[in-house]
C-alpha positions in Angstrom: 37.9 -38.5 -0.5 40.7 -39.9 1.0 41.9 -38.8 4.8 45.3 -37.7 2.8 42.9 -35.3 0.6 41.7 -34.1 3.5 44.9 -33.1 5.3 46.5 -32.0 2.6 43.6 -29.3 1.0 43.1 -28.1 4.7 47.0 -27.4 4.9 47.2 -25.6 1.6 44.3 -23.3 4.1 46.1 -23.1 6.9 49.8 -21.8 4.7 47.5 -19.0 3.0 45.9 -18.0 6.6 49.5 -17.6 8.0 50.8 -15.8 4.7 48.2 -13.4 5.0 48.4 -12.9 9.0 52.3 -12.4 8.7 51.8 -10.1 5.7 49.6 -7.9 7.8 51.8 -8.1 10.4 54.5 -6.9 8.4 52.0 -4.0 6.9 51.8 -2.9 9.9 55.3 -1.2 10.4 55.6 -1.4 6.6 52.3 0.3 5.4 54.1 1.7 2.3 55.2 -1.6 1.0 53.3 -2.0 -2.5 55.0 -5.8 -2.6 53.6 -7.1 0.7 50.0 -5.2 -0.1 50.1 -7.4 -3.3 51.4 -10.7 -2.0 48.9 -10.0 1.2 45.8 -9.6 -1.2 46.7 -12.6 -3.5 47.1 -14.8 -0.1 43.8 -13.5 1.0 42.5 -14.5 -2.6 44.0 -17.5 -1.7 42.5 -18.4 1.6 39.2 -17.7 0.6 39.6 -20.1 -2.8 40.8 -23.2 -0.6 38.2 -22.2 2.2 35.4 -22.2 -0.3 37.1 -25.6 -1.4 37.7 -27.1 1.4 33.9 -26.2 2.9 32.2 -27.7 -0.1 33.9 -31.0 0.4 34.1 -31.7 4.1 31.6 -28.9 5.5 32.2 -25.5 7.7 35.2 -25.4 9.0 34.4 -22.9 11.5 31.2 -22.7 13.1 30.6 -19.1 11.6 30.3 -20.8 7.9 27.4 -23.4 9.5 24.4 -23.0 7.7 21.6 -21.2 10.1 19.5 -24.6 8.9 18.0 -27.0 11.3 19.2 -29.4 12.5 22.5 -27.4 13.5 25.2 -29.4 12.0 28.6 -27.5 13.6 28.6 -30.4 15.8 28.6 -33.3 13.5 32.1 -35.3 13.1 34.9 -34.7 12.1 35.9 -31.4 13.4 37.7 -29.8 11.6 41.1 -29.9 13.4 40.5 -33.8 13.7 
């Protein structure tokens, strides 16, 4: 896959991250709010899908989701950030 692939499927990650951290955020002083409950579990969903994505394309993006197998791999370019 093409760097542009790359970039663009790890933004689509990082916009459902920050939809579901501001959502929580909000929750916070808004713990009633059936709407933002919604929208913060579908961003969640989200997250998760393009993680899961992203992961099986290009490897863990975190080194958390690194297999336990040896040779440890967290260390092998790209990062993920790069």
């Amino acid at each position: 896959m093409a760097a542009n692939d790359r970039a663009q499927m790890l933004r689509k990650l990082q916009e459902a991250d920050f939809v579901a951290y501001d959502l929580m955020l909000y929750l916070d002083t808004h713990p009633n709010c059936q709407t933002a409950l919604t929208e913060f579990k579908e961003a969640v969903e989200k997250g998760r899908q393009y993680r899961r994505e992203f992961e099986a394309v290009y490897g863990p993006i975190t080194a958390k989701a690194s297999s336990a197998a040896a040779p440890w791999q967290w260390s092998k370019d790209p990062w993920p950030w790069n």
